[in-house]
DRENZA-536440 format. One line per 3 residues: for each residue z, x, y of C-alpha. Coordinates in steps of 0.5 Angstrom, whole numbers. Layout:
! DRENZA-536440
Z:X:Y; ...
! end
This chain:
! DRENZA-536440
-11:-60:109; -4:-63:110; -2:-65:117
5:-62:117; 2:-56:115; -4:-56:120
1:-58:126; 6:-52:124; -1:-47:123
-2:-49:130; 4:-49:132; 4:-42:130
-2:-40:133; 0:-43:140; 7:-38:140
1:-33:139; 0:-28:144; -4:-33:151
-10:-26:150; -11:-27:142; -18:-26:141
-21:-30:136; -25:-23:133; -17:-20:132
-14:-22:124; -8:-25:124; -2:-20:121
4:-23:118; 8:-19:119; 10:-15:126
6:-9:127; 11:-6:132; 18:-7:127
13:-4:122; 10:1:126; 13:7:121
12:4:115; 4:6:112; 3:1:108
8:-5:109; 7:-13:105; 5:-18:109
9:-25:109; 7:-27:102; 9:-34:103
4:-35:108; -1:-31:106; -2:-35:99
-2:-40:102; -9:-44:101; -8:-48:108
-6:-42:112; -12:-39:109; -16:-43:111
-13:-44:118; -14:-37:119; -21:-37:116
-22:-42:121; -19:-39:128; -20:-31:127
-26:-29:124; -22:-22:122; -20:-25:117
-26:-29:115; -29:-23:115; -24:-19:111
-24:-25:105; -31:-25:105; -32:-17:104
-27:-18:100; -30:-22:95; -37:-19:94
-35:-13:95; -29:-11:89; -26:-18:88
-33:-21:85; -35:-15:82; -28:-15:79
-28:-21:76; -35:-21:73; -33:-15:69
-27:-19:66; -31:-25:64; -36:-21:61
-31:-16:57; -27:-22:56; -32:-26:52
-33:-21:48; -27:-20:47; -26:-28:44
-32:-26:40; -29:-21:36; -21:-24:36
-25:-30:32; -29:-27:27; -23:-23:25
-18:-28:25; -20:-32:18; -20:-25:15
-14:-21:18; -8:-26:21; -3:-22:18
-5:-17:24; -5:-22:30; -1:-19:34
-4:-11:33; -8:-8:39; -15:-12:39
-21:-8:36; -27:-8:42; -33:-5:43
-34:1:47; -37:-3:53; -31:-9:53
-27:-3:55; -31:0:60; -32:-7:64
-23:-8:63; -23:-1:66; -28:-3:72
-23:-9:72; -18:-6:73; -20:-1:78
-24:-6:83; -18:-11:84; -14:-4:85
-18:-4:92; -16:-10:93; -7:-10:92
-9:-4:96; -14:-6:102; -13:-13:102
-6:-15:102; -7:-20:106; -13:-23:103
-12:-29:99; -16:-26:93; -9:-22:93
-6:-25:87; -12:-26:84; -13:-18:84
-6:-17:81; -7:-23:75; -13:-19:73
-10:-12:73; -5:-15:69; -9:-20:64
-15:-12:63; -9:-10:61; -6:-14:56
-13:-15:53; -14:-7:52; -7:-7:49
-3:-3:54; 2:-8:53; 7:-4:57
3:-3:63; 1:-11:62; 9:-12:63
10:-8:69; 5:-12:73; 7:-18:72
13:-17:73; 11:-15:79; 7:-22:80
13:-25:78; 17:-22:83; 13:-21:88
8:-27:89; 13:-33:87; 9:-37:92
2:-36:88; -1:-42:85; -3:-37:79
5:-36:78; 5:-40:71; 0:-37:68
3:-31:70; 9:-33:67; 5:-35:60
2:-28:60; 9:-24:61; 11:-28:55
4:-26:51; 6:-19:53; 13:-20:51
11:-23:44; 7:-17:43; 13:-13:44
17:-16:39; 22:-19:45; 22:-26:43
27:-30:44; 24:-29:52; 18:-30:51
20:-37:47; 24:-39:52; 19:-38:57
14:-41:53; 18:-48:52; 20:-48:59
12:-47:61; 11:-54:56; 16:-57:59
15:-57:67; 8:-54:68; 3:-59:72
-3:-54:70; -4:-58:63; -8:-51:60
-3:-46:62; 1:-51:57; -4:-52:52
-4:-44:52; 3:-44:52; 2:-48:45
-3:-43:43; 1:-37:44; 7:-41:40
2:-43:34; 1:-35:34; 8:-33:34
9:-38:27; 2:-35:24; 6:-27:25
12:-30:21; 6:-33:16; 9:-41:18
2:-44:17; 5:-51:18; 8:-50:25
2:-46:27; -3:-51:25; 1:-56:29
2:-52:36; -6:-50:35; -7:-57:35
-2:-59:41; -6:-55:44; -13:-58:43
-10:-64:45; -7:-63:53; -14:-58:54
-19:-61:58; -24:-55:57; -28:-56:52
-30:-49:50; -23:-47:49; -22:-53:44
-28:-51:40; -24:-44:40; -18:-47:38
-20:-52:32; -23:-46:28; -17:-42:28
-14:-49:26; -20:-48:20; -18:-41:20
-11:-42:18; -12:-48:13; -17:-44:10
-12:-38:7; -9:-45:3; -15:-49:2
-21:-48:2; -24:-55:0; -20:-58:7
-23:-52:11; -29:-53:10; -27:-60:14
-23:-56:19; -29:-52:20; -34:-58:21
-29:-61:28; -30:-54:31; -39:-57:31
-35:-62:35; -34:-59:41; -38:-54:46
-38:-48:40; -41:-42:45; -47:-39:41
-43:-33:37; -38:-38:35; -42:-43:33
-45:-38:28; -38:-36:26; -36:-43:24
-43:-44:20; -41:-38:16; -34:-39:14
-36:-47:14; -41:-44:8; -35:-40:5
-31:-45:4; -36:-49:1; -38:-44:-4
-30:-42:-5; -29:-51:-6; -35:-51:-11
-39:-54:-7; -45:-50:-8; -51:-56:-5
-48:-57:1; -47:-49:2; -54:-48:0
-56:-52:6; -52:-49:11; -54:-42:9
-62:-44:10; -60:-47:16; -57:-40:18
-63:-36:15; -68:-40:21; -64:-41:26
-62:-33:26; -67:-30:24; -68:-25:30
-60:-23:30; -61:-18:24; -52:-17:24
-52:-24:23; -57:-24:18; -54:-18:15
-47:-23:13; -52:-29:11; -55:-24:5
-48:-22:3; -46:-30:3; -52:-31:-1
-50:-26:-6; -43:-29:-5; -46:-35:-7
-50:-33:-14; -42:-29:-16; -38:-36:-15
-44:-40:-19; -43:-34:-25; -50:-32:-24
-49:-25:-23; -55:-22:-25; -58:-25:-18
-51:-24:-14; -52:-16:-17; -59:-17:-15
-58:-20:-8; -52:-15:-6; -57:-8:-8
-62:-12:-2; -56:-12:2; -54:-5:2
-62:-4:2; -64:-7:7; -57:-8:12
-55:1:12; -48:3:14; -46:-5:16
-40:-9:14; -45:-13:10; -47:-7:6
-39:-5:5; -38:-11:2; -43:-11:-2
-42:-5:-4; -34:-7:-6; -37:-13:-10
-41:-9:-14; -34:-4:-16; -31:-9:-17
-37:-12:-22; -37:-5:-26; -30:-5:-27
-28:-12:-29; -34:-14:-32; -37:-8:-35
-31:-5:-36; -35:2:-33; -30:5:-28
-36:11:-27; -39:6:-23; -34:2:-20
-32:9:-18; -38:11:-14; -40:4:-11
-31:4:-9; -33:11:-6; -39:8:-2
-36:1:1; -31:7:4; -37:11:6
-42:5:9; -37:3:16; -30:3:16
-29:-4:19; -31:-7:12; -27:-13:10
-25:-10:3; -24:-2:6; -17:-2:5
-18:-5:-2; -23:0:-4; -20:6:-1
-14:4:-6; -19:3:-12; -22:9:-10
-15:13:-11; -14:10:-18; -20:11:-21
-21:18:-18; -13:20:-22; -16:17:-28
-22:20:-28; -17:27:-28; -13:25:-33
-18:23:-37; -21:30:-36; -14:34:-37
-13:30:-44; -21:33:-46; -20:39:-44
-27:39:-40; -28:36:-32; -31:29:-31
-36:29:-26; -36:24:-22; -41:26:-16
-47:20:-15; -53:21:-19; -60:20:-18
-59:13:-21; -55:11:-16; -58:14:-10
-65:11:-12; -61:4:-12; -56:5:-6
-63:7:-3; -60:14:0; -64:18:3
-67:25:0; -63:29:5; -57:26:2
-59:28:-5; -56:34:-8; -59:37:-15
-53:42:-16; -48:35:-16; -51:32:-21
-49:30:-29; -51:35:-34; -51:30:-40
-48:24:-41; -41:22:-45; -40:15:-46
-33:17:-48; -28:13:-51; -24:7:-50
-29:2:-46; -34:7:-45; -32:10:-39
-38:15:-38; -37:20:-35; -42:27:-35
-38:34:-37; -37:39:-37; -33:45:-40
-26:48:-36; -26:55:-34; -20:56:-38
-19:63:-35; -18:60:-28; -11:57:-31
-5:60:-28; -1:62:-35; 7:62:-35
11:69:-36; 15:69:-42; 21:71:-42
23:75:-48; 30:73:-48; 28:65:-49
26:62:-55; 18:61:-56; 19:55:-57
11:53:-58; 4:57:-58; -1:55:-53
-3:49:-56; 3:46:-57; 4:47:-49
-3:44:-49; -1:38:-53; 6:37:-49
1:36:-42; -5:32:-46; 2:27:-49
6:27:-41; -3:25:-38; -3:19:-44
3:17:-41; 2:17:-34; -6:14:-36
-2:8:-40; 2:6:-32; -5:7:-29
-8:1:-34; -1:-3:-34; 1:-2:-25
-6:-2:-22; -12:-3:-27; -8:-9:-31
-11:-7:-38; -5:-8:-43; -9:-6:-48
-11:1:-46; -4:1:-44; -1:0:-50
-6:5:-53; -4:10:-49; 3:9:-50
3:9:-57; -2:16:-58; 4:19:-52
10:18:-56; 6:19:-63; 5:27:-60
11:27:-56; 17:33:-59; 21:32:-52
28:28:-53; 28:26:-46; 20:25:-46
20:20:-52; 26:16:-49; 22:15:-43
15:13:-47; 19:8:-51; 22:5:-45
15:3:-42; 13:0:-49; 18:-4:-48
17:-6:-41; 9:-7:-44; 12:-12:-49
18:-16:-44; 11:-17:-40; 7:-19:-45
13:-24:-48; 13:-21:-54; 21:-19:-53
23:-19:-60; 18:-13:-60; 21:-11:-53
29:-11:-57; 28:-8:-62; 25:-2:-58
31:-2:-54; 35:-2:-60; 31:4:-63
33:7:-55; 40:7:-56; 41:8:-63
36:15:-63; 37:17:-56; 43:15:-53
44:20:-49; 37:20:-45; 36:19:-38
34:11:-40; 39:10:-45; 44:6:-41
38:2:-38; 36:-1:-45; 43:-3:-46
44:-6:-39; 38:-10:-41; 40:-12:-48
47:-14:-45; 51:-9:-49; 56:-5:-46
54:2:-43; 56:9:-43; 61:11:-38
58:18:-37; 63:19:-31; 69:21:-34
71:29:-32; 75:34:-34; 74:41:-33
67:43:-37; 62:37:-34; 60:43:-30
59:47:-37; 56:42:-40; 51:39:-34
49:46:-33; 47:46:-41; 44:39:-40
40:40:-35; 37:46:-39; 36:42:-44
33:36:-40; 27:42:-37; 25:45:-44
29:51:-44; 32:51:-51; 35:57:-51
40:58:-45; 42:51:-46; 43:53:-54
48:58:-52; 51:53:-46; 53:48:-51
56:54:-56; 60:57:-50; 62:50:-48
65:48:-54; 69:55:-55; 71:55:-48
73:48:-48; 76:46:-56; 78:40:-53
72:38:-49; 71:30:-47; 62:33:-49
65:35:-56; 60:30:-59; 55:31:-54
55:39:-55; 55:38:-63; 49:33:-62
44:37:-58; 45:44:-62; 44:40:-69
37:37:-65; 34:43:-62; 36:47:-69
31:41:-72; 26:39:-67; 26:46:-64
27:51:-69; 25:47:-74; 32:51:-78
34:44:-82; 39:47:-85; 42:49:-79
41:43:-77; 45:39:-82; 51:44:-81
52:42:-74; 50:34:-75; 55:34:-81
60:38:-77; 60:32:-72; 61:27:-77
67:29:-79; 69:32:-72; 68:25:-68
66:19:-74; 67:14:-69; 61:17:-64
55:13:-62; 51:21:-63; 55:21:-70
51:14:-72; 45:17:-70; 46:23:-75
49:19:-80; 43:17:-84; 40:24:-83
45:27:-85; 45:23:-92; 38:24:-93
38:30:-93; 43:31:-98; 39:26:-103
34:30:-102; 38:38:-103; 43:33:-108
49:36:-103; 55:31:-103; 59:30:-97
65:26:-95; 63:22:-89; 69:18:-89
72:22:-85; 77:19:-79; 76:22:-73
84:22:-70; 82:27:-64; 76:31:-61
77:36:-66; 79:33:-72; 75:34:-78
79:32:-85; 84:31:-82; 86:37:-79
85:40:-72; 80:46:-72; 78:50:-66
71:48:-64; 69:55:-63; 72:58:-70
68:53:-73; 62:56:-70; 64:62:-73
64:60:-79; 57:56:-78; 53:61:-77
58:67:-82; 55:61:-87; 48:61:-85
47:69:-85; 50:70:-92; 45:64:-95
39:68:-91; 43:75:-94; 42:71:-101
35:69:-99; 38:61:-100; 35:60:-93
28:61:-91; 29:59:-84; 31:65:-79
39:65:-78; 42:61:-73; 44:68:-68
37:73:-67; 38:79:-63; 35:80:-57
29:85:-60; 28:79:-65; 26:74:-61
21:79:-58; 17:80:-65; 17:73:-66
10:71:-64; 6:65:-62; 3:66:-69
9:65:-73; 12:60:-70; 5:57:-71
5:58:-78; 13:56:-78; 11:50:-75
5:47:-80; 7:50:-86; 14:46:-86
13:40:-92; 16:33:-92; 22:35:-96
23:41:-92; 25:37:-86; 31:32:-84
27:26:-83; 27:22:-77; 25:16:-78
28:10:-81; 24:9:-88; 23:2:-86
19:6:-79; 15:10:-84; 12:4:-88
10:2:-80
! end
């Protein structure tokens, strides 16, 4: 005890009242000044203050029973709660960090158990600020309330009490570590230059060595949320250095290991083995042998890992989780060695022996991932992605095998919508028998009715026929033109579900071969103008990503050149560097001319027909002439399969706009065709406005006229076998699926406009 503080306690004790007993507590504050307030603070100055304590204790025995009751009646109960609780929490934080680090700043995962003793914390100490102010247990009370609810993550709670400490208790010997946890706090609530600040200042002027080594800790936890290893593993180790407590030291060396075990496994296993070094707890001890072990086996050091894993087989025989994760490490083990008969082998025993566990969904998860990249089989990479969700969401890889699990699941139903039948992919009794699921689990009506190894891999899968009744219909409106029969509609959805397979297996499974497989099969049944850009683009997308770029320019081009005004047209020039097609110029008709655009975009040909048609009658002048022109003489060849019709309005438009990108696109066409009918006609033509045609301006809409006056005398001469370009109403009502049907699979080669260049027909 200091002697200037003896004289001044005695001093205040002999100014006292002559008649003051010893059986009386001493206040420090004036009762009668304080007689209206009910519950006022005493003089926190003095009363926390270790030499007033004492002297106190000493001279009034009130006060010494106060702290005595104080202590074995709430504070002792408090804080054997926190310890408890808190080690636990220690426990859990370290077996998670190797694994999880870029969530270091989330709300910690306890057991119901830690909770409920943070809860007894909190409340204890709650009596303590308020019936024992005076107490010298006092600011340990409020440390403890704040520090319960740090560590439950009420982070906003935790920040109101120690602000109070703060602000209150400034003469407290525990103020920097309530400083350093104000600053934790901080850091989880994203207010960082504070907590920084006050963390650097805490380095820099506390005398209490371990609040600056965890100062360090929580800095080197900071760098580790912003992924800066370097600087996390150099503050981790700062503070090891100015730590006197060797439990701590331990704890702080395997997050050392933790953090260089993200980069380098072979350095880890060193890291690892300095955290034996230190006084380890038990749990953390098994910790580091178990990371130890895997990095071993990740560095290819399979006779030191074995080691390890036998000597964990003894020494924890009687902790069956432990023993749960050393039978997985084993399996992990056989897989890094390439012997995955024995890891297959040693995974089932997992998921057998150790039910509903993380080392069972993890094992689980292996198994997925052997079906699906080695086997190939994504039926049971399925199943077993779907059971490592299932077997304890708190599994390592639950994140990854819920992901698996979505793609398998949408490629299974693509899959079924391109055989027209539904693939089962409930567990079957294989499985089960396997997985060790118990009979109250085993549904006979869930199971497979045959097996169908199917195509491409041999991704079996049981099925069965699709109720087709069951599918809603579209109504047909019989002012639209039928433009296929249900078949053709059939082919249009199998075409758009190969598509959307192919991105499967390029974006998520990473099979380019069975992307471009299906890339090809869309674009070989694809009729859609739009739909076929689309497809033509992702194979050149596939080949720039497998370099082969010269195949991926040449698509491009054949983007440009046949599809010019799709949705990607301008994408394929911008990636082959050539100038794009300024479609934002305006002028009177974009209304017109979007309205039938979009039309077209969506399939109905029949309105966008007629919206191209009025467009260049109401417009002559129009900056879409050519564009109109071009989507007429399209759908007349690729919908209505009306070729001549179609060789009309494509010559129109080379002699109305020459100099056009759709006209380039037509023009081959157009000469095929007549070396085929024998037909000559004047290409040459110079385009001097959007109407000029041979030289002279020619109303658009009066060319129409004379169009489709052509069409119908050849139908009345029967020199056309294809129906007239105008139909009636009545008309299109009688024409059935059937005969378009008919239309459709009757027409020859020298029948239709060819499509594809003679050097694509050779391909």
């Amino acid at each position: 005890m200091k002697i200037p503080n003896f004289l001044k306690f005695c001093t205040i004790a002999a100014l006292l009242s002559i008649q003051a007993c010893s059986t009386f507590n001493y206040k420090t504050y004036d009762e009668k000044q304080n007689e209206n307030i009910d519950d006022p603070d005493p003089n926190y100055e003095l009363t926390l203050d270790p030499d007033f304590q004492d002297f106190t204790s000493f001279m009034f025995i009130g006060n010494r029973t106060e702290n005595f009751s104080t202590y074995f009646n709430t504070y002792f109960n408090a804080s054997e709660n926190f310890d408890d609780a808190y080690t636990d929490y220690v426990t859990r934080v370290l077996a998670n960090y190797n694994v999880r680090q870029d969530s270091i700043f989330a709300k910690p995962v306890l057991s119901p158990e830690s909770i409920d003793k943070f809860n007894v914390t909190i409340e204890k100490s709650s009596k303590v600020i308020q019936y024992h102010k005076s107490s010298e247990f006092l600011d340990k009370a409020v440390l403890l309330v704040g520090k319960s609810y740090y560590l439950l993550g009420d982070y906003l709670k935790a920040e109101r009490k120690f602000g109070e400490f703060i602000s209150k208790l400034k003469s407290s010997r525990y103020l920097d570590e309530a400083l350093l946890y104000l600053a934790k706090t901080q850091l989880r609530l994203d207010n960082e230059k504070p907590a920084i600040e006050r963390l650097n200042d805490l380095i820099k002027n506390s005398r209490d060595e371990q609040v600056v080594s965890e100062s360090y800790q929580s800095i080197a936890e900071y760098y580790l949320n912003k992924k800066d290893h370097e600087n996390a593993i150099r503050n981790f180790k700062e503070a090891i250095k100015f730590s006197n407590d060797k439990e701590f030291k331990a704890q702080m060396q395997f997050l050392v290991a933790s953090v260089t075990a993200k980069t380098n496994s072979k350095q880890a296993a060193v890291e690892f083995e300095r955290v034996l070094d230190y006084d380890a707890s038990f749990d953390l001890e098994y910790l580091t042998k178990f990371n130890l072990a895997n990095n071993l086996i990740l560095s290819g050091s399979f006779p030191r890992a074995n080691t390890y894993i036998e000597d964990m087989n003894v020494k924890y025989k009687d902790n069956v989780p432990y023993l749960g994760q050393i039978a997985y490490l084993r399996g992990f083990y056989f897989e890094e060695k390439k012997d995955l008969k024995k890891a297959i082998d040693q995974y089932y025993e997992v998921i057998k022996n150790y039910p509903s566990t993380i080392p069972s969904a993890d094992a689980s998860f292996r198994i997925g991932n052997y079906f699906e990249n080695n086997k190939f089989d994504f039926l049971n990479a399925l199943r077993y992605y779907r059971f490592s969700t299932e077997q304890n969401p708190a599994g390592t890889f639950y994140g990854s095998s819920f992901a698996k699990l979505n793609i398998l699941k949408r490629y299974f139903q693509l899959r079924s919508a391109i055989a027209g039948k539904e693939i089962k992919t409930d567990y079957d009794d294989e499985f089960r028998k396997k997985t060790s699921l118990t009979p109250e689990d085993f549904d006979p009506n869930n199971l497979p009715k045959n097996n169908d190894e199917g195509k491409n891999g041999g991704h079996s899968g049981s099925v069965v026929p699709t109720d087709d009744s069951t599918k809603g219909s579209k109504e047909t409106d019989s002012s639209k033109i039928e433009i296929a029969d249900t078949t053709a509609i059939k082919e249009v959805d199998i075409a758009a579900s190969k598509f959307e397979l192919a991105e499967l297996f390029l974006y998520d499974l990473n099979r380019t071969d069975s992307c471009e497989y299906y890339l090809l099969d869309a674009l070989d049944e694809s009729i859609d103008y739009e739909f076929t850009a689309k497809v033509l683009f992702a194979l050149s997308a596939l080949y720039r990503k497998l370099e082969n770029n010269t195949k991926s320019d040449e698509i491009l081009n054949r983007i440009v050149k046949d599809y010019p005004l799709s949705e990607v047209a301008n994408s394929s020039r911008r990636l082959l560097n050539i100038s794009v097609i300024d479609n934002t110029k305006r002028d009177e008709s974009d209304s017109m001319y979007n309205s039938a655009e979009l039309s077209f975009i969506n399939k109905d040909y029949s309105t966008a027909l007629d919206g191209f048609k009025n467009l260049l009658v109401s417009y002559p002048s129009t900056v879409h002439y050519d564009r109109a022109l071009f989507g007429i003489g399209w759908i007349y060849e690729n919908v209505l399969f009306n070729n001549d019709s179609a060789y009309i309005y494509y010559s129109s438009l080379i002699k109305g706009a020459p100099n056009s990108e759709a006209a380039a696109i037509v023009m081959q066409k157009v000469e095929e065709y007549n070396n085929f009918n024998k037909v000559p006609v004047d290409t040459s033509g110079v385009k001097t406005d959007s109407t000029a045609i041979d030289g002279n301006s020619i109303d658009p809409g009066q060319l129409l006229k004379e169009l489709e006056d052509s069409e119908k005398k050849k139908s009345d001469n029967g020199e056309n076998s294809e129906q007239p370009l105008q139909k009636s109403e009545d008309e299109i009502k009688t024409k059935t699926e059937e005969e378009v049907k008919t239309n459709v699979e009757t027409k020859t080669e020298e029948d239709m406009i060819p499509v594809d260049t003679p050097k694509e027909k050779e391909q």
